[in-house]
N, CA, C and O atoms as a Tinker XYZ file with bonds, in Angstrom:
   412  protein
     1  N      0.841000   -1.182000    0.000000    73     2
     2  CA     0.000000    0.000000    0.000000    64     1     3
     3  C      0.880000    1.237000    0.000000    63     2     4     5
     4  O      2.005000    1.050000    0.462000    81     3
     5  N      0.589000    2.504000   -0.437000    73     3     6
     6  CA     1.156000    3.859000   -0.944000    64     5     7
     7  C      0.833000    4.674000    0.490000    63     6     8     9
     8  O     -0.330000    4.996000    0.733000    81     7
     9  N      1.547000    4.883000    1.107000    73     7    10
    10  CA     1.597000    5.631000    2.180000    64     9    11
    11  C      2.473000    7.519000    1.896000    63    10    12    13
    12  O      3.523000    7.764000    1.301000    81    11
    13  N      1.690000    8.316000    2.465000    73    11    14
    14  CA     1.739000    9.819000    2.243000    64    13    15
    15  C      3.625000    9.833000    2.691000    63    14    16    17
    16  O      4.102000    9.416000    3.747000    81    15
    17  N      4.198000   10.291000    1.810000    73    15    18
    18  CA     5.754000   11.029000    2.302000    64    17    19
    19  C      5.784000   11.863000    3.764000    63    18    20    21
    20  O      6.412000   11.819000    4.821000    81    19
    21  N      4.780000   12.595000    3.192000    73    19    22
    22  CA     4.424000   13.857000    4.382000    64    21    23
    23  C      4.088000   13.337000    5.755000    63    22    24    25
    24  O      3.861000   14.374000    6.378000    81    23
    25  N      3.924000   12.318000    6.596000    73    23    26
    26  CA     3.707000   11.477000    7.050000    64    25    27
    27  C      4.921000   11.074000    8.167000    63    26    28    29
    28  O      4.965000   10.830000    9.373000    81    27
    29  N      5.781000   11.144000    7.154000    73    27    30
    30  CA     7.112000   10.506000    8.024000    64    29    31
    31  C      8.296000   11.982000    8.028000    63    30    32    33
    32  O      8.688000   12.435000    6.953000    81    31
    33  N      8.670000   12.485000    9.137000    73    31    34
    34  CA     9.284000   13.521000    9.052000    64    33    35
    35  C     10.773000   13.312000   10.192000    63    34    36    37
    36  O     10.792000   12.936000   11.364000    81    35
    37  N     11.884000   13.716000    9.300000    73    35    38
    38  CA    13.015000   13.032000    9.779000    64    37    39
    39  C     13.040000   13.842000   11.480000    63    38    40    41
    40  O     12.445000   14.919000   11.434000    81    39
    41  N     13.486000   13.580000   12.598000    73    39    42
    42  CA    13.773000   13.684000   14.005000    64    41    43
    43  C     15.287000   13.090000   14.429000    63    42    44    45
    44  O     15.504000   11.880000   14.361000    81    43
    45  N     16.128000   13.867000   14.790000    73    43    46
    46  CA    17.136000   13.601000   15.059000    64    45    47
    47  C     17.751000   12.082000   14.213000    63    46    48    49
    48  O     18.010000   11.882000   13.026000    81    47
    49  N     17.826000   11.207000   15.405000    73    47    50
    50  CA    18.021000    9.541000   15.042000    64    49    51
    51  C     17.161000    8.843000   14.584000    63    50    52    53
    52  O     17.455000    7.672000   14.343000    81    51
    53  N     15.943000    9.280000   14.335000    73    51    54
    54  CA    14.803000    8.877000   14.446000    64    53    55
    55  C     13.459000    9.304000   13.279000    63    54    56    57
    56  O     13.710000    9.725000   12.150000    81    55
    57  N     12.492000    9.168000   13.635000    73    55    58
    58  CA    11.255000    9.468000   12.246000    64    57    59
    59  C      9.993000   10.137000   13.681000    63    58    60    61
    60  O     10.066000    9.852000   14.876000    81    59
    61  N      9.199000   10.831000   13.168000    73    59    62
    62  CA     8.063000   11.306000   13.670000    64    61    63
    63  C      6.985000   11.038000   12.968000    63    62    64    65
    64  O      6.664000   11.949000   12.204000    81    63
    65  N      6.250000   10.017000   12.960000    73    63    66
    66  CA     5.122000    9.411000   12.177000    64    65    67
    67  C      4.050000   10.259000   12.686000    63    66    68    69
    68  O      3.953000   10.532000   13.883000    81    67
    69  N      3.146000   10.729000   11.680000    73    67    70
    70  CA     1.639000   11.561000   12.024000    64    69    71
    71  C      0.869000   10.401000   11.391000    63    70    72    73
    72  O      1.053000    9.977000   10.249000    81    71
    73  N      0.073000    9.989000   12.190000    73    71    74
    74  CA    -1.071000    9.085000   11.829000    64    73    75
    75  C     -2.482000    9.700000   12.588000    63    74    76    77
    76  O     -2.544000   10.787000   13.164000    81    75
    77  N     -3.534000    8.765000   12.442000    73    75    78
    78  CA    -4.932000    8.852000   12.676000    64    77    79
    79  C     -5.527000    7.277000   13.055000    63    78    80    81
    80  O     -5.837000    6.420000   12.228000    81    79
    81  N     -5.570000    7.199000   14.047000    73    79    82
    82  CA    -5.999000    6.040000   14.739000    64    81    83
    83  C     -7.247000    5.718000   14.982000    63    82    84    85
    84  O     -7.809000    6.420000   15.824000    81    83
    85  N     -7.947000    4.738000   14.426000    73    83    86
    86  CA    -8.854000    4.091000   14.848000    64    85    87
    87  C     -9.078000    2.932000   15.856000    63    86    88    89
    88  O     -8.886000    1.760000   15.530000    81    87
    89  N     -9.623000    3.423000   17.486000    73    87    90
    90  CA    -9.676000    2.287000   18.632000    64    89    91
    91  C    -10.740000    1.801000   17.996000    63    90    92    93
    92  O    -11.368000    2.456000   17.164000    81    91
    93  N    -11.109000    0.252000   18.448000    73    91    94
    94  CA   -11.872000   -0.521000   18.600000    64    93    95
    95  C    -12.373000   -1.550000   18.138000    63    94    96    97
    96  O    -13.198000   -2.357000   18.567000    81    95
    97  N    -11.474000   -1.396000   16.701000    73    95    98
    98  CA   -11.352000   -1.978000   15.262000    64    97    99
    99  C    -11.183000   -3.674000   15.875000    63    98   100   101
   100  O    -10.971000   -4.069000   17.021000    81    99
   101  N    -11.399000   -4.522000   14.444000    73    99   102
   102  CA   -11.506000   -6.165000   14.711000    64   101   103
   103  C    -10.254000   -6.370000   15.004000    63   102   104   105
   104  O    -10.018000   -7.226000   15.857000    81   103
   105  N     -9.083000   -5.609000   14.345000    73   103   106
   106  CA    -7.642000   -6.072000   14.399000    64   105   107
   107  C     -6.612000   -4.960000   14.569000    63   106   108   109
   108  O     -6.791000   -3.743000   14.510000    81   107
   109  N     -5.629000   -5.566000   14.766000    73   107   110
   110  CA    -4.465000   -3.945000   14.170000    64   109   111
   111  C     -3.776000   -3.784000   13.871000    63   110   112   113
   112  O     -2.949000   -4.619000   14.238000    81   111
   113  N     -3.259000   -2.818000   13.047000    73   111   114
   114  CA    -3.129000   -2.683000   11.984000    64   113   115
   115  C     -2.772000   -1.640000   11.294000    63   114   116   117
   116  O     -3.248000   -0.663000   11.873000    81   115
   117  N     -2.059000   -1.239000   10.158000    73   115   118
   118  CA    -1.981000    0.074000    9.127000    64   117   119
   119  C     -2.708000   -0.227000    7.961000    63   118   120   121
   120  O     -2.390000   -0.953000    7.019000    81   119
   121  N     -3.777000    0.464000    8.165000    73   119   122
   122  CA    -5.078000    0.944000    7.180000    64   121   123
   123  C     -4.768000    1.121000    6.138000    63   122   124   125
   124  O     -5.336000    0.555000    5.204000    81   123
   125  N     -3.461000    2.222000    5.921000    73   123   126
   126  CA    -3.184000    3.119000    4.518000    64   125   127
   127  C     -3.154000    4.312000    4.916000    63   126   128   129
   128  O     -2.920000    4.641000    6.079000    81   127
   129  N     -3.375000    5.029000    4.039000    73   127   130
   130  CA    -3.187000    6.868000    4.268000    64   129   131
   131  C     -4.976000    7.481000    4.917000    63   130   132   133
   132  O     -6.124000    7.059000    5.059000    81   131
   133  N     -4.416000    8.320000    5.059000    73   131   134
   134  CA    -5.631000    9.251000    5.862000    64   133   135
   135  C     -5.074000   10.589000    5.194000    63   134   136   137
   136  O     -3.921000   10.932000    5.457000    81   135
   137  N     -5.887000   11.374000    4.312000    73   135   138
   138  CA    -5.349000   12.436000    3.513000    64   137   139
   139  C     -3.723000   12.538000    2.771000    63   138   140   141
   140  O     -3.111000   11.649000    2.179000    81   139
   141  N     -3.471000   13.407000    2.944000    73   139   142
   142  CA    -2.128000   13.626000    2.080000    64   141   143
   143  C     -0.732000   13.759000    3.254000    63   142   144   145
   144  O      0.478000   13.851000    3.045000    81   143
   145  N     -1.497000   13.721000    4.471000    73   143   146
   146  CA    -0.346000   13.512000    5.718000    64   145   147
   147  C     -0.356000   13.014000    7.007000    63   146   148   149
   148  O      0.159000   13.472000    8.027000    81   147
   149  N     -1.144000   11.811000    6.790000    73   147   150
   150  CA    -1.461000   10.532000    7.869000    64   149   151
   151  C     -1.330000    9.361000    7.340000    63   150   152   153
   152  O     -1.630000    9.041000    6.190000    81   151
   153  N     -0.840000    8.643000    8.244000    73   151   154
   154  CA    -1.054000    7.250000    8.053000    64   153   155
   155  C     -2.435000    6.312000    8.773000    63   154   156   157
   156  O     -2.200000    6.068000    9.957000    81   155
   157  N     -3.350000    5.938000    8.448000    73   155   158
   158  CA    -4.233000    5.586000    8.873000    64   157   159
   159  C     -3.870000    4.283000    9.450000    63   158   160   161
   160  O     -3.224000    3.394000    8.897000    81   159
   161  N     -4.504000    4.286000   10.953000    73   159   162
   162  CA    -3.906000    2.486000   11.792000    64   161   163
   163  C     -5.086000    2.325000   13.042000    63   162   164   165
   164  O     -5.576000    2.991000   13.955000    81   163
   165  N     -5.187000    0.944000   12.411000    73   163   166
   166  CA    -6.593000    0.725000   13.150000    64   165   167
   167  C     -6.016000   -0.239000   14.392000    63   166   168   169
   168  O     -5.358000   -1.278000   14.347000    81   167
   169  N     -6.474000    0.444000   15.384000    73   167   170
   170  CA    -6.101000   -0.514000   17.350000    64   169   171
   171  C     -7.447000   -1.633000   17.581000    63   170   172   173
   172  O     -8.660000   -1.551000   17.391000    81   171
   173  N     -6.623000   -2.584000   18.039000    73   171   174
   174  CA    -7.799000   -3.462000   18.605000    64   173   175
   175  C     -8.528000   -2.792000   20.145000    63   174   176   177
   176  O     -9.643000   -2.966000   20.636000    81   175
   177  N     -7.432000   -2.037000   20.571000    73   175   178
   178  CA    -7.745000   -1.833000   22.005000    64   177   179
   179  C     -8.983000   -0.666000   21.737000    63   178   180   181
   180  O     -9.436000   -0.266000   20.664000    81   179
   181  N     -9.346000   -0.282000   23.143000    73   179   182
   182  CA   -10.399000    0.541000   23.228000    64   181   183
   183  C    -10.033000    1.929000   23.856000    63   182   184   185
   184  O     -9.238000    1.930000   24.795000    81   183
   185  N    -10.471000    2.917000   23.478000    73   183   186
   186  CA    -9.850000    4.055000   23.305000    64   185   187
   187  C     -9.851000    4.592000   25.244000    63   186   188   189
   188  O     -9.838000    5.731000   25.709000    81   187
   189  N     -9.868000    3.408000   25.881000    73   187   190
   190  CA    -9.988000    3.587000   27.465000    64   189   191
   191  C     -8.736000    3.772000   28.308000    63   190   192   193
   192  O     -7.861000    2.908000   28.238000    81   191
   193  N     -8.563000    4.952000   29.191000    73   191   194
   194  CA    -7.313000    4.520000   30.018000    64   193   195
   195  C     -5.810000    4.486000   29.510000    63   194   196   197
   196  O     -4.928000    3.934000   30.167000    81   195
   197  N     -5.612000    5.027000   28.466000    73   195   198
   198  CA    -4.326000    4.714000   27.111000    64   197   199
   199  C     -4.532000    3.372000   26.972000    63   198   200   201
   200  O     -3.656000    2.849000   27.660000    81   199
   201  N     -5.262000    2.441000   26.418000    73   199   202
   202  CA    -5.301000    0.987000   25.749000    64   201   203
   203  C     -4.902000    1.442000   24.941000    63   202   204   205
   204  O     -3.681000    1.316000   24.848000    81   203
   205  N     -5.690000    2.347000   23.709000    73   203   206
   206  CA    -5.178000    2.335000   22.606000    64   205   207
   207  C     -3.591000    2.889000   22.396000    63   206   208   209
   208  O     -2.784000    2.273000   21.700000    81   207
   209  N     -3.329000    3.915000   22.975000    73   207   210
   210  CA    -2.063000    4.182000   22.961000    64   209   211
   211  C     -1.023000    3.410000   23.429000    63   210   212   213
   212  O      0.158000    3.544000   23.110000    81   211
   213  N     -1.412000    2.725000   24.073000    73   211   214
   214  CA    -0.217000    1.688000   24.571000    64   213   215
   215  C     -0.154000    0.427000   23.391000    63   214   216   217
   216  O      0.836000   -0.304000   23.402000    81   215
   217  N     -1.101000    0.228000   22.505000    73   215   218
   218  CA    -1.588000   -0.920000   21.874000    64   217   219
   219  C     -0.805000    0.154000   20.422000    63   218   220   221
   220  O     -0.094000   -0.588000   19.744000    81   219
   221  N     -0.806000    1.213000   20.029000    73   219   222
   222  CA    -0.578000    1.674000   19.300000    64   221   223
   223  C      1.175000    1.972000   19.241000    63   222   224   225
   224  O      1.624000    1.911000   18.097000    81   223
   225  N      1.767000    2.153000   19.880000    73   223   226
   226  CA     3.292000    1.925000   20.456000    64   225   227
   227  C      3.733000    0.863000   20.256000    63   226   228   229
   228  O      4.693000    0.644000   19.517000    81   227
   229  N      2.721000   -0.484000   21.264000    73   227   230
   230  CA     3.281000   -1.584000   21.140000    64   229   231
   231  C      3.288000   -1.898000   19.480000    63   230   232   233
   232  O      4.404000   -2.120000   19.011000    81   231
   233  N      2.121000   -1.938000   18.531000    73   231   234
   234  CA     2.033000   -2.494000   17.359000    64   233   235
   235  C      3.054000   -1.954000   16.323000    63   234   236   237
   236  O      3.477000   -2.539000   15.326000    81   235
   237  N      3.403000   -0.532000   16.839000    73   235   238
   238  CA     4.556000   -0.084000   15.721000    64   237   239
   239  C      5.805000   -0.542000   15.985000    63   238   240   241
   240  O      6.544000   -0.681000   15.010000    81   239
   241  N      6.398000   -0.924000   17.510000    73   239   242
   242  CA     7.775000   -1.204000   17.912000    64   241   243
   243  C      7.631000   -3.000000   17.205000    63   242   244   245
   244  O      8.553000   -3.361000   16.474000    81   243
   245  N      6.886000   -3.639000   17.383000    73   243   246
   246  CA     7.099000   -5.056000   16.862000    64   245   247
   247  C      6.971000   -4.661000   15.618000    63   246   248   249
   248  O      8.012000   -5.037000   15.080000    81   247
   249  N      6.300000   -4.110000   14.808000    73   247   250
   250  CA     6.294000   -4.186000   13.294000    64   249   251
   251  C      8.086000   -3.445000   12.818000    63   250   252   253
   252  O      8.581000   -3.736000   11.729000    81   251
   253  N      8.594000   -2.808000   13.509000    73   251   254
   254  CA     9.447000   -2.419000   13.133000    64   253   255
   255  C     10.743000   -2.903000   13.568000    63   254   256   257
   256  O     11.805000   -2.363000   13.259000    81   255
   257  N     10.612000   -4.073000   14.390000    73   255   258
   258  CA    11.619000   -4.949000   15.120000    64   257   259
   259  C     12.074000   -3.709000   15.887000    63   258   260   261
   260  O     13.023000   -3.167000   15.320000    81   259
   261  N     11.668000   -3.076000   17.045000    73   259   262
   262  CA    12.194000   -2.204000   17.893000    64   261   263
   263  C     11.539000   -2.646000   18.981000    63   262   264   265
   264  O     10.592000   -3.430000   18.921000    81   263
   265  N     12.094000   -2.079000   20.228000    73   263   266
   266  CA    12.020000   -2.468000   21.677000    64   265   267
   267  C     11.063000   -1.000000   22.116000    63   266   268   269
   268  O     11.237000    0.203000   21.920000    81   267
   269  N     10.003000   -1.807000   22.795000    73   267   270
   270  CA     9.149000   -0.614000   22.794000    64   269   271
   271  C      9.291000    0.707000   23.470000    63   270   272   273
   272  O      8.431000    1.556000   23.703000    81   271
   273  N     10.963000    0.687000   23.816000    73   271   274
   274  CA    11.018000    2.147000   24.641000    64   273   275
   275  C     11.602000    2.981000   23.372000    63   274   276   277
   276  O     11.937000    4.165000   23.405000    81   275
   277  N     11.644000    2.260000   22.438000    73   275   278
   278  CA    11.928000    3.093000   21.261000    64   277   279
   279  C     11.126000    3.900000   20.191000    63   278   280   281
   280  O     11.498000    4.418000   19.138000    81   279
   281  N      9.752000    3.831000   20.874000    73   279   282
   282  CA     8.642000    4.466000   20.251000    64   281   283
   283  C      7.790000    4.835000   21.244000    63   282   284   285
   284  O      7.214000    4.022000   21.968000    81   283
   285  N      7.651000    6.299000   21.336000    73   283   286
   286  CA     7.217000    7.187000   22.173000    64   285   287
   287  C      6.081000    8.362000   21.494000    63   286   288   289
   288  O      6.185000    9.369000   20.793000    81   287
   289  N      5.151000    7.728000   22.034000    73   287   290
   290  CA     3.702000    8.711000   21.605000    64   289   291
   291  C      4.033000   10.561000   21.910000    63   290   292   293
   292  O      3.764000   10.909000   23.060000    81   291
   293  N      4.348000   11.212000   21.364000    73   291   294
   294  CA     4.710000   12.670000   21.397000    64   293   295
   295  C      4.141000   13.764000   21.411000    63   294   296   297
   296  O      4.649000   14.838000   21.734000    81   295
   297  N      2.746000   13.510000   20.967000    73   295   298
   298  CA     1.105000   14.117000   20.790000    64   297   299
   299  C      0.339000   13.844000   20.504000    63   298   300   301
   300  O      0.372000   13.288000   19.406000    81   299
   301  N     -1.223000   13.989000   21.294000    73   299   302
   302  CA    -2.470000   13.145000   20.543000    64   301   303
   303  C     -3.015000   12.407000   21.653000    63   302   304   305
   304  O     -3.912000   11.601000   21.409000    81   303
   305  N     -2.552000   12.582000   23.012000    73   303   306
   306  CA    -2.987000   11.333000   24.009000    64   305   307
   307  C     -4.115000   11.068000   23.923000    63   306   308   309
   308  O     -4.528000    9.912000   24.010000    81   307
   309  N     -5.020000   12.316000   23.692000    73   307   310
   310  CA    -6.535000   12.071000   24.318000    64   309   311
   311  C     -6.978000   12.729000   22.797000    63   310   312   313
   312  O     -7.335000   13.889000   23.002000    81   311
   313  N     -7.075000   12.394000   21.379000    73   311   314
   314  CA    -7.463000   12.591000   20.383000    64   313   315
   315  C     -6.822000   11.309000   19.538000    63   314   316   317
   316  O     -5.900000   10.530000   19.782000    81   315
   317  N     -7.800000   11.471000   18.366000    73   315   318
   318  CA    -7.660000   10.258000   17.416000    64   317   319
   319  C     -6.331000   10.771000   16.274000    63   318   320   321
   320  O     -5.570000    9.947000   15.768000    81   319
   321  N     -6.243000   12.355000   15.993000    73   319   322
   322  CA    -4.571000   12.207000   15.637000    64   321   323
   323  C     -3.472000   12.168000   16.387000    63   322   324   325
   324  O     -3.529000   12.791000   17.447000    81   323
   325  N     -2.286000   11.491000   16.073000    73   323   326
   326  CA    -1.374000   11.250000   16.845000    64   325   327
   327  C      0.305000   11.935000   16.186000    63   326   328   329
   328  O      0.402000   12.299000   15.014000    81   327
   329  N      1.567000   12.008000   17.236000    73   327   330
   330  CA     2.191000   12.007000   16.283000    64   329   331
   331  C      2.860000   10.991000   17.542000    63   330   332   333
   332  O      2.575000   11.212000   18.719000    81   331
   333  N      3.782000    9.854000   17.134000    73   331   334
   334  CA     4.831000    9.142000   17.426000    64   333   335
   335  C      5.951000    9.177000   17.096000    63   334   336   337
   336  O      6.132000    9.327000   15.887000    81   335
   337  N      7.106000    9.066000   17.937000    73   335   338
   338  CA     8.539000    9.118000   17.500000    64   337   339
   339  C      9.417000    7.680000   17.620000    63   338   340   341
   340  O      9.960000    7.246000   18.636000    81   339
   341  N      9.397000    7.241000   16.649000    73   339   342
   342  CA    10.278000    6.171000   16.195000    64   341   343
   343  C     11.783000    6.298000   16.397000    63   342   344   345
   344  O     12.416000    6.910000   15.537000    81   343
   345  N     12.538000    5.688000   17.639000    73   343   346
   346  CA    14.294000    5.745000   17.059000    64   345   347
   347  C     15.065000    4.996000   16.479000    63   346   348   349
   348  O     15.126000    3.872000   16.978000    81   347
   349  N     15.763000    5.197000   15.502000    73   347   350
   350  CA    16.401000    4.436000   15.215000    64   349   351
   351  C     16.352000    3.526000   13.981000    63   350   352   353
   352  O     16.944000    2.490000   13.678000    81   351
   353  N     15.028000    4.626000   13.122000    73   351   354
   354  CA    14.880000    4.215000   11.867000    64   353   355
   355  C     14.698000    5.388000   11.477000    63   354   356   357
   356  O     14.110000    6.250000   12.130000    81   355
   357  N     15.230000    5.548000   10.274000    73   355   358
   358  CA    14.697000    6.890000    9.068000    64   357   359
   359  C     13.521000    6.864000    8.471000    63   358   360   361
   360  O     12.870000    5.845000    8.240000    81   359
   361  N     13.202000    8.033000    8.194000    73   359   362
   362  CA    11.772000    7.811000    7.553000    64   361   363
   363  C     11.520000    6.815000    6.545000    63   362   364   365
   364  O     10.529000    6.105000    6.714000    81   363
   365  N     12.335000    6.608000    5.388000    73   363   366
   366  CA    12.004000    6.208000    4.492000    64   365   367
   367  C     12.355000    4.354000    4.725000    63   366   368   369
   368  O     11.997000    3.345000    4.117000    81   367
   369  N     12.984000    4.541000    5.592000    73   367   370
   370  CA    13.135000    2.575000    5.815000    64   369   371
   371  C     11.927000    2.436000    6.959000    63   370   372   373
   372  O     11.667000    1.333000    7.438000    81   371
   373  N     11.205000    3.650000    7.361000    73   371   374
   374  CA     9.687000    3.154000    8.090000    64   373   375
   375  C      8.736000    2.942000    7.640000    63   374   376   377
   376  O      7.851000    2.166000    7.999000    81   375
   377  N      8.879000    4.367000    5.830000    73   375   378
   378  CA     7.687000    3.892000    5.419000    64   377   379
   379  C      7.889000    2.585000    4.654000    63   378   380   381
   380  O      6.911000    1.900000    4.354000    81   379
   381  N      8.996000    2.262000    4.367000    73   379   382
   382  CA     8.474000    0.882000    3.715000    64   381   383
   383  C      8.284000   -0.522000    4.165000    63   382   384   385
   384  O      7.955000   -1.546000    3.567000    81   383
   385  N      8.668000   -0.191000    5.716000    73   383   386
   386  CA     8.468000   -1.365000    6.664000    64   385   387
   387  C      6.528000   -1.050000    7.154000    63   386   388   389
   388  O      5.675000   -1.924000    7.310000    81   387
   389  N      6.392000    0.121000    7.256000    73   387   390
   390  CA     4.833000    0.220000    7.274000    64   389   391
   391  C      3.898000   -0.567000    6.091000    63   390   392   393
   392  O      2.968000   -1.366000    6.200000    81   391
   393  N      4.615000    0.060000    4.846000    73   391   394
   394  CA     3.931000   -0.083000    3.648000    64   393   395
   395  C      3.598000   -1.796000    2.921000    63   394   396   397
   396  O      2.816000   -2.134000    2.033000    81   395
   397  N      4.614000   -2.635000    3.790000    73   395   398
   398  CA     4.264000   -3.867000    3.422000    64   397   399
   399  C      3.259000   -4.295000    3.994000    63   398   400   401
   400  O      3.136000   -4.391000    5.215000    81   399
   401  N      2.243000   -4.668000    2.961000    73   399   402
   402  CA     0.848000   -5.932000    3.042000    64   401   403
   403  C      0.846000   -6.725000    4.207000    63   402   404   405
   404  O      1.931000   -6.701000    4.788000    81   403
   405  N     -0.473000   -7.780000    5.009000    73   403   406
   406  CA     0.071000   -9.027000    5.294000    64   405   407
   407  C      1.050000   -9.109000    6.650000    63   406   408   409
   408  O      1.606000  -10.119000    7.083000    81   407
   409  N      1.089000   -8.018000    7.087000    73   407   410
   410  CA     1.535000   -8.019000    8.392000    64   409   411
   411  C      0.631000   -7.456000    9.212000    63   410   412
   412  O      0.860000   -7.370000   10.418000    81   411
């Protein structure tokens, strides 16, 4: 799937992903894009208590083979846009670890 450039914005060592999260969803997951500068990602958890945010951290540090203190929610706690900071990958080796199918 074609995920927005605008999306992934370089941070020091690291990437700052802007996405749009959907709690409550059957599975979870990266949706695809959400306009021209989100990544759309659907949480199983429920938008209660940080579930989803913790469920949303956890799902990006395993998809990206990172240890989850390496992805840190940065804005968005209590709203459905978010931005997260990824270390230790560049943008462009995130979006294409996002962008693969089937995971």
């Amino acid at each position: 799937m074609e995920l927005p450039n605008k999306a992934f914005k370089p941070s020091g060592n690291g990437t700052l992903l802007v996405c749009r999260v959907q709690p409550g969803a059957s599975r979870s997951g990266v949706s695809g894009s959400y306009g021209e500068e989100a990544v759309k990602i659907a949480l199983s958890s429920p938008p209660v208590d940080g579930k989803a945010n913790q469920e949303l951290c956890r799902m990006l540090a395993e998809r990206c083979g990172l240890s989850k203190s390496a992805v840190e929610l940065v804005s968005g706690r209590t709203g459905r846009s978010k931005i997260v900071k990824i270390t230790g990958i560049p943008p462009e080796e995130l979006r294409s670890l996002l962008s693969e199918e089937g995971k």
